[in-house]
C-alpha positions in Angstrom: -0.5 22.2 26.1 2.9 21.9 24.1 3.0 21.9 20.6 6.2 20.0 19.1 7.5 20.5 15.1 7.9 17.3 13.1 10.2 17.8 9.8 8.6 14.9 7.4 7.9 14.1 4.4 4.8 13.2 1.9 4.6 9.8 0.4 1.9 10.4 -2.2 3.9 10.8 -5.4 7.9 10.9 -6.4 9.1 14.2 -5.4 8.3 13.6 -1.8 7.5 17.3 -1.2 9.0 18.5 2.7 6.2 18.8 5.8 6.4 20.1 8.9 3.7 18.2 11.3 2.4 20.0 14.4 2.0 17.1 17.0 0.0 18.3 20.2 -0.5 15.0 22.5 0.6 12.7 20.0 -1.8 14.3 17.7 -1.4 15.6 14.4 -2.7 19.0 14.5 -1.7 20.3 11.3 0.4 19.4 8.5 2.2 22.4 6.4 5.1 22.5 3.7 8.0 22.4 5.2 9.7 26.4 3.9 12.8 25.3 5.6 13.2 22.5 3.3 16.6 22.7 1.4 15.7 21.4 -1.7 11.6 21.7 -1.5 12.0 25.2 0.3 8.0 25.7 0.7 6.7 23.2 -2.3 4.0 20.8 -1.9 0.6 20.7 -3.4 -2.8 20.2 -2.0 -2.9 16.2 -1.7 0.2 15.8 1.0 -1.2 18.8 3.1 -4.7 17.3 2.7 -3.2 13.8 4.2 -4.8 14.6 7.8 -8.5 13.6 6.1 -6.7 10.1 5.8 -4.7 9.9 8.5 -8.0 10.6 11.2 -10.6 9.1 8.4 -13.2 7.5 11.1 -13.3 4.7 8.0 -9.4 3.6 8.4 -8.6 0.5 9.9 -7.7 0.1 13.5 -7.7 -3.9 13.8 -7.2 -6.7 12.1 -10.6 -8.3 10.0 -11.9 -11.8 9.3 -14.2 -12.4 7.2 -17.0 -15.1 8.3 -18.9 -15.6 5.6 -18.2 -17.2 2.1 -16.6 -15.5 -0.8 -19.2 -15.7 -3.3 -21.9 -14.1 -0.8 -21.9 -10.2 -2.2 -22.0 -8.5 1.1 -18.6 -9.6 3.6 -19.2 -10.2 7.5 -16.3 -9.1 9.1 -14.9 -9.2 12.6 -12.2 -8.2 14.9 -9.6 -11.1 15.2 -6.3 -10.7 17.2 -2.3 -10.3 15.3 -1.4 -14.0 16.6 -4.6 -15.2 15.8 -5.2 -13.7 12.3 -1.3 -14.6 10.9 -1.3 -18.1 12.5 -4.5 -18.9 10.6 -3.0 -16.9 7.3 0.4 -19.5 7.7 -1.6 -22.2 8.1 -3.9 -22.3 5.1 -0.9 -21.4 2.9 0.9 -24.4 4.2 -2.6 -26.3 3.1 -2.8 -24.7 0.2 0.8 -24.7 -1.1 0.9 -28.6 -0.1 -2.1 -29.7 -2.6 -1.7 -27.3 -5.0 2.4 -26.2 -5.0 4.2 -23.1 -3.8 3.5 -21.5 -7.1 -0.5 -21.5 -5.7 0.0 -18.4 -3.7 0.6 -14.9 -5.5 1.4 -11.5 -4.3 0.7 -8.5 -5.7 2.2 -5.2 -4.8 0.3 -1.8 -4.9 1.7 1.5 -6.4 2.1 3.0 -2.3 4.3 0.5 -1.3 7.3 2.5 -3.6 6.7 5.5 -1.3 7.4 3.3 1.6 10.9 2.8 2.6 10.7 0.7 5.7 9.1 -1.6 3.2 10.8 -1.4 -0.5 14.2 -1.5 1.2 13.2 -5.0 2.4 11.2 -6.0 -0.2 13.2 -8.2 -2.2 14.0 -10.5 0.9 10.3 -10.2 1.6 9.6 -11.6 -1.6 12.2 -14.3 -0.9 10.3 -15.4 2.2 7.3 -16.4 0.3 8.9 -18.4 -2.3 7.1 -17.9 -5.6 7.0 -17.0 -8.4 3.5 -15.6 -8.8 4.6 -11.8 -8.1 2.7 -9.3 -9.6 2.7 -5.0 -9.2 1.1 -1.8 -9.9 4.5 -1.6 -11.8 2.9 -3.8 -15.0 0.2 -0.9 -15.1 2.5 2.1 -15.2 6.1 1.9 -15.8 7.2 -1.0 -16.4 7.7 0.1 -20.2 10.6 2.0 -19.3 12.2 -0.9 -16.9 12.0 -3.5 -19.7 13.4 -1.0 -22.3 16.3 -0.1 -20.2 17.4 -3.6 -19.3 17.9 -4.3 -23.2 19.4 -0.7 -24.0 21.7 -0.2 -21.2 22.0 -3.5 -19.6 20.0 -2.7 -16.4 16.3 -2.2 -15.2 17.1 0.8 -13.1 19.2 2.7 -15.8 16.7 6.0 -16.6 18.5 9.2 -18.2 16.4 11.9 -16.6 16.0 15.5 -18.3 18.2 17.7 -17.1 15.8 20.3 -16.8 17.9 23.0 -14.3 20.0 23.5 -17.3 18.6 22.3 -20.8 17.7 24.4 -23.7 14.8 22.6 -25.1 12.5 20.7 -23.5 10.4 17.7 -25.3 8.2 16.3 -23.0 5.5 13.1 -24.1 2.6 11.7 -22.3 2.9 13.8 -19.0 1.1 16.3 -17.5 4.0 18.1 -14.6 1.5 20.7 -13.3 -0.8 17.3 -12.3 1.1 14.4 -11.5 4.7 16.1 -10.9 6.3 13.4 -12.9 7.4 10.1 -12.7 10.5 7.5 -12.1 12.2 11.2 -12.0 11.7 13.4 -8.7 12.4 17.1 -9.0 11.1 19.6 -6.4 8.1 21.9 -8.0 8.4 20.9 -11.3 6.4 23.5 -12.6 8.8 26.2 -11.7 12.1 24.1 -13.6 10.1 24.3 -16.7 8.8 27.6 -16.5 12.6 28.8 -15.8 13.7 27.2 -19.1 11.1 29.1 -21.0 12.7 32.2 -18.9 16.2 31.7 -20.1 15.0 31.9 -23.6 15.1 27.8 -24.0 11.7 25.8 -25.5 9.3 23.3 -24.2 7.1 21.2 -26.4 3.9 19.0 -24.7 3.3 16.1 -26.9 -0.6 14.9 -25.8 -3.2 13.9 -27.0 -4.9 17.2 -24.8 -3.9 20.6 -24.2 -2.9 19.8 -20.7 -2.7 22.1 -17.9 1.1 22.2 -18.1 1.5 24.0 -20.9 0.6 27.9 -21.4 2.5 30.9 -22.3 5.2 31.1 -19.8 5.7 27.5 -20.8 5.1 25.9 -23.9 3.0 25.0 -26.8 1.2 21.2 -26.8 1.4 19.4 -30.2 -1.4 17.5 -30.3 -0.8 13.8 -31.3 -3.2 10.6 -31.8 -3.5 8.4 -29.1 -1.4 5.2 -29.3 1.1 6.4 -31.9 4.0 8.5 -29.7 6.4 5.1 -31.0 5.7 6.3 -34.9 6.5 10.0 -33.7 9.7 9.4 -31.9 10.9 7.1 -34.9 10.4 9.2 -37.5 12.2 12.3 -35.5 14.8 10.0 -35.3 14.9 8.9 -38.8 15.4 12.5 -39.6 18.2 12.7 -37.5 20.1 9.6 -39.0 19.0 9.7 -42.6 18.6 13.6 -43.4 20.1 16.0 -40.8 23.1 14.1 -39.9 25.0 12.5 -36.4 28.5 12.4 -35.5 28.7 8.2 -35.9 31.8 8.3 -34.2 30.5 10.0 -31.3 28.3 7.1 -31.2 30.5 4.4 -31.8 32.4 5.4 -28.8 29.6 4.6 -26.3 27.1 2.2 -28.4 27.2 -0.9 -30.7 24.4 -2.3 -33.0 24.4 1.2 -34.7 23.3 -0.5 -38.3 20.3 -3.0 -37.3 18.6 0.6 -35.8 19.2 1.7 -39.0 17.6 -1.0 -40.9 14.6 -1.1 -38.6 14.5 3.2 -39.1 14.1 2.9 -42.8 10.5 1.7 -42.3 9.3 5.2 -40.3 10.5 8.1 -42.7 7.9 11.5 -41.5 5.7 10.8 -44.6 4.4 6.8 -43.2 3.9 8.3 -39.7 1.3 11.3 -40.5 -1.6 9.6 -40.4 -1.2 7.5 -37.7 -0.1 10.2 -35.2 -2.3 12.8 -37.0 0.9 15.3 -37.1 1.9 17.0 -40.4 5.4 15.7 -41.8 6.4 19.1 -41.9 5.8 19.5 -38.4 7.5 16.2 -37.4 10.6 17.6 -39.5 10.6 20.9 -37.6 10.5 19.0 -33.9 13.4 17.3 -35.1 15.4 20.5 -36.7 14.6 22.5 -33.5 16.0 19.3 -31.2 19.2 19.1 -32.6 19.9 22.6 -33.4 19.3 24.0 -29.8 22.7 24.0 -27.4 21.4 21.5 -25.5 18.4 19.4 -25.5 16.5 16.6 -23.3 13.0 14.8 -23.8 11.1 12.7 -21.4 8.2 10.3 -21.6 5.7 9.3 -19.0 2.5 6.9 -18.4 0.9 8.5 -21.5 3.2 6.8 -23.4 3.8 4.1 -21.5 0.4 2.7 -21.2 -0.4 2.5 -24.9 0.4 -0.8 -26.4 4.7 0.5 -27.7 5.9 1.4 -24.7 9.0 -0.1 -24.6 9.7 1.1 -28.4 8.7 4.1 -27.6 11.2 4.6 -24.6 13.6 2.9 -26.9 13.4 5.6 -29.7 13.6 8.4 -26.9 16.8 6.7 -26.0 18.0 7.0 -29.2 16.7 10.4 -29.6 19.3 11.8 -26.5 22.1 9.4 -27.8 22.3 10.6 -32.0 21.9 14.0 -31.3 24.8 14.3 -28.8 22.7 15.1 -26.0 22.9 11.7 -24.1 25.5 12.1 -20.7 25.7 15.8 -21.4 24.9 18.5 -19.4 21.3 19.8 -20.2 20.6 17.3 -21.8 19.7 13.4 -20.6 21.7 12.6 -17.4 22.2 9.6 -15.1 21.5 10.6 -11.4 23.3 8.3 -9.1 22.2 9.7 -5.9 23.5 7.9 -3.0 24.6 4.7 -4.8 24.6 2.7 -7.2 21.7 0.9 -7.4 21.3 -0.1 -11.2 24.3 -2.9 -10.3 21.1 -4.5 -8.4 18.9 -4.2 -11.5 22.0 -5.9 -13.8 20.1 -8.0 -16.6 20.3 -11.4 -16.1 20.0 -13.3 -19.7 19.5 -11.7 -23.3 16.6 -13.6 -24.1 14.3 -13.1 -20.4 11.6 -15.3 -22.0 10.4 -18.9 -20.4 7.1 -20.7 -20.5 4.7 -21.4 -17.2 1.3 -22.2 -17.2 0.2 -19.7 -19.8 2.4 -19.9 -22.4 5.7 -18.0 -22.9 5.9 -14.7 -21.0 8.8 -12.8 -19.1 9.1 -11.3 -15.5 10.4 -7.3 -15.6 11.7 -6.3 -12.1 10.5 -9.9 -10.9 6.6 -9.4 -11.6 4.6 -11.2 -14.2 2.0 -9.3 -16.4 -0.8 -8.1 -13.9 -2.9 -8.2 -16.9 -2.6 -12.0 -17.2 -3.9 -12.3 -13.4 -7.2 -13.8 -14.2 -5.5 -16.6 -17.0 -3.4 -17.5 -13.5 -6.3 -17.8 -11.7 -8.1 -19.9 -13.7 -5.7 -22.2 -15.5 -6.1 -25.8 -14.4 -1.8 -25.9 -14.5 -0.6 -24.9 -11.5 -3.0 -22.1 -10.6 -3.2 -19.5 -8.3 -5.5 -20.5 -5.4 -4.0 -18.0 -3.0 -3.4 -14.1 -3.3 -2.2 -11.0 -0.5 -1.8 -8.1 -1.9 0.0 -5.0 -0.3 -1.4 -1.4 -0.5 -2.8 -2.0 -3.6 -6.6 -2.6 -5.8 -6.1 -4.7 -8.5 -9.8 -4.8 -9.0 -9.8 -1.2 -10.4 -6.4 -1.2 -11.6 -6.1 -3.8 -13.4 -8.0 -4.4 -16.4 -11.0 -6.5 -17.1 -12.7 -6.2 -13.4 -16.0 -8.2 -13.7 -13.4 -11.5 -14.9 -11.1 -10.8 -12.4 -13.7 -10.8 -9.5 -15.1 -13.6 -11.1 -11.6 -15.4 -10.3 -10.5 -14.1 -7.3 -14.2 -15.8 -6.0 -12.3 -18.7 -6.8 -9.6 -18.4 -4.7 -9.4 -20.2 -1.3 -7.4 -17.0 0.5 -7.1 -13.4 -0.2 -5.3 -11.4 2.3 -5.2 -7.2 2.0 -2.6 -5.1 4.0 -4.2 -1.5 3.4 -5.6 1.7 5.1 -8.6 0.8 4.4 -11.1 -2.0 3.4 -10.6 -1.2 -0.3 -12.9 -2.5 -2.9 -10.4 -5.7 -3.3 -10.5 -6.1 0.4 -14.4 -7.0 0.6 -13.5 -9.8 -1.3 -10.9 -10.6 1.5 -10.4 -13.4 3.9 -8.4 -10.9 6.3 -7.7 -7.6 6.0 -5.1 -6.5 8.1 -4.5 -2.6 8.9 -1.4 -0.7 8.0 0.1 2.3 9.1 0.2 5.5 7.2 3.0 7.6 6.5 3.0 9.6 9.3 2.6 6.5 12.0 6.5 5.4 11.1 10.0 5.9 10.6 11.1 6.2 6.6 13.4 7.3 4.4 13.2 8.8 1.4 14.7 5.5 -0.3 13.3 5.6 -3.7 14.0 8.7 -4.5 17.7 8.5 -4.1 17.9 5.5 -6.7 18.8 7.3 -9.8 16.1 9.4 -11.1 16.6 12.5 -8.8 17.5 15.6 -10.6 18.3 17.5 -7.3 19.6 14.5 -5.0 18.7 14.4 -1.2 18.4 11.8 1.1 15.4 12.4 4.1 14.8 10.8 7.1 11.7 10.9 8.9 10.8 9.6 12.7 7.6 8.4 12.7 5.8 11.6 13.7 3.0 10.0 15.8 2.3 6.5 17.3 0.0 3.7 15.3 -3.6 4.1 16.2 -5.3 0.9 17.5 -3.2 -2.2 16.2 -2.5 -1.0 12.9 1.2 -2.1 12.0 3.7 -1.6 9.2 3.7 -3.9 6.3 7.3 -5.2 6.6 6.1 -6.1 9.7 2.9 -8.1 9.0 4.6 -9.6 6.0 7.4 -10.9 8.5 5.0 -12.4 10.8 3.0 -14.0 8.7 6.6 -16.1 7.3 7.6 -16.3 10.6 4.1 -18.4 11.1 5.2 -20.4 8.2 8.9 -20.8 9.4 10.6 -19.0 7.5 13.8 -16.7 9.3 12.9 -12.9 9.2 13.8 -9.5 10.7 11.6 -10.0 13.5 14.2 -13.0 14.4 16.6 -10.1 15.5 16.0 -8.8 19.2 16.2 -5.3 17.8 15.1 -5.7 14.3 15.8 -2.5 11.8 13.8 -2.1 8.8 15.7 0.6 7.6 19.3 -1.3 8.1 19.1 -2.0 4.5 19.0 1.6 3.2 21.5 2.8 6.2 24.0 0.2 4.9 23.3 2.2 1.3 24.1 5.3 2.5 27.5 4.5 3.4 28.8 4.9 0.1 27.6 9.0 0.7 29.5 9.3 4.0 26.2 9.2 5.6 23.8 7.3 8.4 20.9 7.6 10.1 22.2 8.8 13.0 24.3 11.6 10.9 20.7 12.6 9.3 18.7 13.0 12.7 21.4 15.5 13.3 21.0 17.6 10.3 18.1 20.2 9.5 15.0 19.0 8.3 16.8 15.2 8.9 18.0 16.2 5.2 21.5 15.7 3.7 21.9 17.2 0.4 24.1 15.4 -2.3 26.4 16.3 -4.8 24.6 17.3 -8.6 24.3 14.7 -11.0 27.5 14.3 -13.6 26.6 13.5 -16.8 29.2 11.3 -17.6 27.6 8.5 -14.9 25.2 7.8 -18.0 28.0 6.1 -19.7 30.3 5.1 -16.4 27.6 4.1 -14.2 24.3 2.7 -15.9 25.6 1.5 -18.7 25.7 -2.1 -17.5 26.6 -4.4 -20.2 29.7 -6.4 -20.0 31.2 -4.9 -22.8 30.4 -1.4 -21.3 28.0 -0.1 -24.5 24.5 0.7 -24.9 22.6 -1.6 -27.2 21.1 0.4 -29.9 18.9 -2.7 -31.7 18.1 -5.1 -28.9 17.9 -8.3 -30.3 15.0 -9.1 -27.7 12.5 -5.8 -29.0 12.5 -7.9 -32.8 9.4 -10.0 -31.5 7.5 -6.2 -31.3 8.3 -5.5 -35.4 5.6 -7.3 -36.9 3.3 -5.9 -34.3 4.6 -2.3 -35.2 3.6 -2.9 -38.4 0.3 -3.9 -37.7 -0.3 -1.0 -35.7 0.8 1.4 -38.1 -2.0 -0.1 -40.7 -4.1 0.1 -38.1 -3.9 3.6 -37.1 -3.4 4.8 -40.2 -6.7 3.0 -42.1 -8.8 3.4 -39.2 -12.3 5.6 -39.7 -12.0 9.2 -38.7 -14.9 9.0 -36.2 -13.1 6.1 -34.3 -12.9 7.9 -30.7 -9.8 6.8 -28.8 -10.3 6.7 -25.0 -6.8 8.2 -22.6 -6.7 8.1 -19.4 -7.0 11.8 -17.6 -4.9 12.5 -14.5 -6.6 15.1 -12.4 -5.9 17.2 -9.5 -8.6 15.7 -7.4 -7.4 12.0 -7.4 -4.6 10.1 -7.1 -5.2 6.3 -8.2 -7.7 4.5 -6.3 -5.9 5.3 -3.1 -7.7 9.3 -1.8 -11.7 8.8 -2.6 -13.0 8.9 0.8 -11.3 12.3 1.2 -14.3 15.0 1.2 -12.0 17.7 0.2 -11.0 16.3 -3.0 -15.1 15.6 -4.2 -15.4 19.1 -5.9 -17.4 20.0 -8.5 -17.7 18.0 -11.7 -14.8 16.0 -10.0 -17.2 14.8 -7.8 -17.7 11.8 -9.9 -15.7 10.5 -13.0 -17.2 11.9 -16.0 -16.5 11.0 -19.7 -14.7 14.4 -21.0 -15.2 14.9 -25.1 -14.6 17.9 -27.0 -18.0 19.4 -28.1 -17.4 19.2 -31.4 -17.5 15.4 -31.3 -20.4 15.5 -28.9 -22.2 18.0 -31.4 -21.4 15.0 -34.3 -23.2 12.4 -31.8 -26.2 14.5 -30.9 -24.7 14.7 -27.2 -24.4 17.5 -24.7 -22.8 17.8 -21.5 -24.7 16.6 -18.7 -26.0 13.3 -20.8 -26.4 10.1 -19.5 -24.0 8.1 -21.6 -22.6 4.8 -22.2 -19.2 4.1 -23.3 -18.8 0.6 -24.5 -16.3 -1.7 -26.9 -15.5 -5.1 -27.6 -14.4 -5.4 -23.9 -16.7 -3.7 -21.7 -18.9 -0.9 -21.0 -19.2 1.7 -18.3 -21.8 4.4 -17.5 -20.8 8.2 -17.3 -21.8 12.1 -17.4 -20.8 13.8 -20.6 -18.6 16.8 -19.6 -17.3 19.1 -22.2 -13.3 19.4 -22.5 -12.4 22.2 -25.6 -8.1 20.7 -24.9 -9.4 17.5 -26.0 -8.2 16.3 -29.8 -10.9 15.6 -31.8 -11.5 12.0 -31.8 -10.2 11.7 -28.2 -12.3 10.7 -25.4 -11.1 10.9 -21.6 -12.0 9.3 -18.0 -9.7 9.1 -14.6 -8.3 5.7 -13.7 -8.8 4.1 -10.2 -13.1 5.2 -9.7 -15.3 2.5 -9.4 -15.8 2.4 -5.4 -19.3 1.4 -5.5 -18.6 -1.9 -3.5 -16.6 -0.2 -0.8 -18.7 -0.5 1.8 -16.8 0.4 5.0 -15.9 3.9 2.9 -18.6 6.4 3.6 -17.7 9.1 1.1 -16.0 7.2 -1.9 -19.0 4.8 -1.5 -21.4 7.9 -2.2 -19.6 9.2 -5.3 -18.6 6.2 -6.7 -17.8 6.8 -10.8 -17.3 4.2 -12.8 -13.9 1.9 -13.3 -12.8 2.9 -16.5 -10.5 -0.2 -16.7 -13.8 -2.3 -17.6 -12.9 -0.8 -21.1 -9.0 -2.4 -21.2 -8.1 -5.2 -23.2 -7.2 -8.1 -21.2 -5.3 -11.4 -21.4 -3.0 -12.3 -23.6 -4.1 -8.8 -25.6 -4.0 -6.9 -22.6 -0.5 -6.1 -22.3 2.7 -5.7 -24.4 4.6 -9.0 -24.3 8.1 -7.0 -24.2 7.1 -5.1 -20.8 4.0 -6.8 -19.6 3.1 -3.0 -19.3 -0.7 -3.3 -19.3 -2.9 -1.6 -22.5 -4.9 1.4 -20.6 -4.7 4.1 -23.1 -5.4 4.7 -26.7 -8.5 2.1 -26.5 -11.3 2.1 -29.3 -14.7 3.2 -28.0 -18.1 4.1 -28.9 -20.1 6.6 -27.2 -23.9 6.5 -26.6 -26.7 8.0 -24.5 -27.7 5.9 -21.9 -30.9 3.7 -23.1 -30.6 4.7 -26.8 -28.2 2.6 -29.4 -26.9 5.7 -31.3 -27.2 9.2 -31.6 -30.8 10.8 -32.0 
């Protein structure tokens, strides 16, 4: 029996770590990382080489579902229904639907996997064409989308991220991320665990700002300066105000690649070191010596991640960090923040259309950022009598745990008249379903590494990947169901073509490089490495504004003053027993997308506990192993108390995406089920920050209880 070696990739996370697939009768035997990687050379953690568990789950779907019974009954009947059948009768209740209600009745929503997916995000923008309307929503709104609306005002386009240039920097200052766990994001870098170790071995520094003493940091790394949820803005400003007003910039430097210099100056007066302490809980003397030790070392870089994003000053926070890499000389320089362009220029794509982004709809005024309207705002869609939502299909995603707010927004979506999953699975949004039509996985088709080569990658590459085995049953890829369903409802797609290309987009991208398809299959590992990132690009390349100069005070981020202000008396007022609730990444999950995987249910991490340092449990009468609730002005949720010592006082933790109690078809997740911490987000029009639409899912106000009791005995 021959055994034949696949060179792939994983599709997980960013860095897209190198595999090597064993394939014995067009079955994957094993999956391994891949040592003859060039730029992954061995790297890749547990989750990718765990991937089999999904890829021959009994639980996936095979076939395409209909569901025979109504919405509002709890428990779905589902049965097999033919491709031709099932998108014919899709296309044909849109049309209904769209005729009585208007094309803005149908929504899409896009899930967090779909990224990883280059068949489908290189056709993704004319897939959203096909369905004409403006109801797009995306996983985007609940994790970066801080960062895209911050760098459309600073530099003029969406897609414009100066990474840390971490193979060379002296000093690292890293906010909101935990490397060892989640291995970063909207930057990919190969084992990025080992690049900051190394700067710790060349004698640089590397500061953790969390709320926790995350994994990441250690000895042969660096220290974590613990901070209060919620207030990483009020940090990063007053650094910066010591920069401006007390240790000095070269303003001519800046003038060179920036305008708008004086109105941040005005708005940095407010956030001297001595305002900021007690929101952020960090000593001014402290703040002053970040700041020192930033601009004193040869060359520094700082980076900010969901953390930081997630809390309610996302985009001002990113802003600041900007600003941060710009005043001290460290901006376009080498070790310190660079522009990656990888192989092309894709922040032209991402060009900001109008100054002022702002229109009004059915819910008031609000923005699009990359095209998708606050997720968080789902529900109000729903349920507005003015042109509402009365159709949804979402792809690869589970808004119903990662969005906030769950019970309302399965109250709404019982309202709808079509929902429509494309998934692995039958996910807990996809009992709620109409259809649910089964997708490949990563191994059952052809991809390239697309996203990854957009600007964010510290060591540039480009991958191709044959699909490494054939689709089970009739599962298909999503470009493909998406362009079947418009070609039901007339619209001209790639299926049109007698030899339709999904990947024809990104070949016609790599042209720029010198490179194709054809030129990868040829090459080992189907990988072509690029040239290093120069650090001038920042200022050449994603700097889009017309005039060629980063905004330092856009006009656009004044609606978000008043609110910093109120935030700031907030913090700063609030009771020192208010416990603040973060979200935890772990090693054993990744979103809502691996809990039927029996490999990953270990230990504690079996469930989703509620982690609290033991002296605040000790203050509440609590120990670990309790029964407790934890409840606020927007929901509760049922937990087991666990102990966690790198915990802040004050700070309370749980994982985002648990919750799978409703699941049915998945026999594991269904079992261990833990509890959607999301119940505990704000939601509506105070769900989300109105710059970004970035959802609020961290930093929340909570109160913890034993289960039964109404305080502590």
């Amino acid at each position: 029996m021959t055994t034949r070696r696949v060179h792939t990739f994983c599709r997980i996370c960013e860095p897209g770590c190198g595999l090597v697939a064993d394939v014995r009768d067009d079955q994957v035997v094993s999956l391994q990382p891949d040592k003859d990687h060039p730029i992954h050379q061995g790297f890749a953690c547990h989750k990718g080489v765990h991937f089999l568990q999904v890829h021959d789950d009994p639980n996936r779907l095979d076939r395409p579902l209909k569901r025979t019974n109504p919405r509002h009954e709890e428990v779905g009947d589902f049965v097999p229904i033919d491709w031709d059948d099932a998108v014919r009768e899709i296309a044909d209740k849109l049309g209904d639907i769209r005729r009585r209600y208007g094309r803005n009745a149908l929504a899409v929503y896009q899930g967090n996997p779909s990224a990883f997916n280059g068949t489908y995000y290189a056709n993704a923008a004319a897939l959203a064409r096909g369905f004409d309307t403006r109801m797009r929503f995306s996983a985007g709104t609940q994790d970066t989308s801080a960062k895209y609306a911050a760098s459309e005002a600073i530099y003029g386009a969406s897609m414009a991220h100066p990474i840390p240039d971490l193979l060379h920097t002296d000093y690292f200052l890293c906010l909101g991320s935990n490397p060892l766990v989640s291995h970063m994001t909207l930057m990919h870098i190969s084992n990025p665990m080992a690049k900051i170790k190394a700067v710790k071995q060349r004698g640089g520094t590397v500061l953790f700002v969390n709320p926790r003493r995350i994994e990441s940091s250690g000895p042969d790394t660096g220290d974590v300066l613990l901070i209060k949820p919620d207030s990483d803005f009020y940090f990063l400003a007053a650094i910066l105000h010591e920069i401006v007003f007390r240790i000095g910039y070269d303003r001519t430097a800046v003038e060179k690649h920036a305008r708008n210099i004086d109105g941040l100056l005005d708005f940095l007066r407010a956030y001297p070191v001595e305002r900021v302490t007690a929101a952020t809980g960090i000593e001014a003397d402290v703040i002053r010596k970040v700041a020192e030790d930033f601009c004193t070392a040869p060359t520094a870089s700082i980076y900010m991640a969901t953390g930081v994003n997630q809390g309610r000053q996302g985009t001002l926070a990113y802003w600041m960090l900007n600003m941060i890499s710009l005043f001290t000389g460290n901006l376009g320089r080498r070790g310190g923040n660079i522009y990656s362009r990888g192989m092309t220029d894709v922040v032209q794509n991402s060009k900001r259309k109008r100054e002022n982004p702002f229109f009004h709809n059915s819910v008031g005024e609000v923005r699009t950022v990359s095209g998708d309207l606050p997720a968080a705002m789902l529900s109000e869609y729903i349920e507005t009598r003015d042109d509402p939502i009365r159709a949804l299909i979402v792809i690869s995603g589970n808004p119903l745990l990662s969005v906030g707010g769950e019970e309302r927004l399965r109250r709404a979506l019982k309202d709808l008249e079509l929902i429509v999953t494309i998934d692995l699975y039958r996910t807990v949004t996809g009992e709620m379903a109409d259809y649910v039509l089964p997708a490949t996985d990563w191994l059952e088709h052809e991809d390239l590494n697309f996203l990854n080569t957009m600007g964010v990658a510290m060591e540039p590459y480009v991958q191709y990947t044959p699909a490494v085995v054939p689709p089970r049953g009739d599962r298909r890829d999503d470009w493909w169901i998406l362009s079947r369903i418009q070609q039901e409802m007339g619209v001209e797609t790639l299926l049109d073509s007698p030899d339709p290309d999904p990947l024809a987009n990104a070949d016609a991208a790599m042209r720029d490089s010198g490179l194709s398809i054809e030129r990868l299959k040829e090459m080992p590992c189907q990988t072509a490495v690029l040239p290093e990132a120069d650090p001038s690009h920042v200022f050449t390349i994603a700097v889009q504004h017309d005039d060629g100069l980063i905004d330092c005070c856009p006009a656009v981020f004044r609606r978000a003053y008043r609110t910093a202000e109120d935030i700031l008396e907030e913090l700063s007022t609030e009771s020192a027993d208010q416990l603040k609730l973060i979200t935890r990444r772990t090693l054993y999950m990744a979103n809502s997308w691996l809990h039927n995987l029996p490999v990953l249910k270990q230990g504690v991490h079996q469930n989703n506990p509620l982690w609290m340092n033991p002296a605040d449990a000790e203050r509440r009468g609590l120990v670990a192993g309790d029964d407790v609730t934890v409840h606020n002005r927007y929901g509760s949720v049922d937990a087991v108390l666990a102990y966690d010592e790198a915990l802040k006082p004050g700070v309370v933790a749980m994982t985002h995406g648990w919750g799978q109690s409703s699941a049915r078809s998945l026999e594991v997740a269904r079992r261990q089920p833990g509890a959607n911490v999301n119940r505990l987000s704000p939601i509506g029009k105070d769900g989300y920050d109105v710059l970004s639409n970035q959802s609020h899912l961290t930093g929340i106000n909570v109160d913890v209880t034993r289960r039964g009791h109404n305080g502590p005995r």
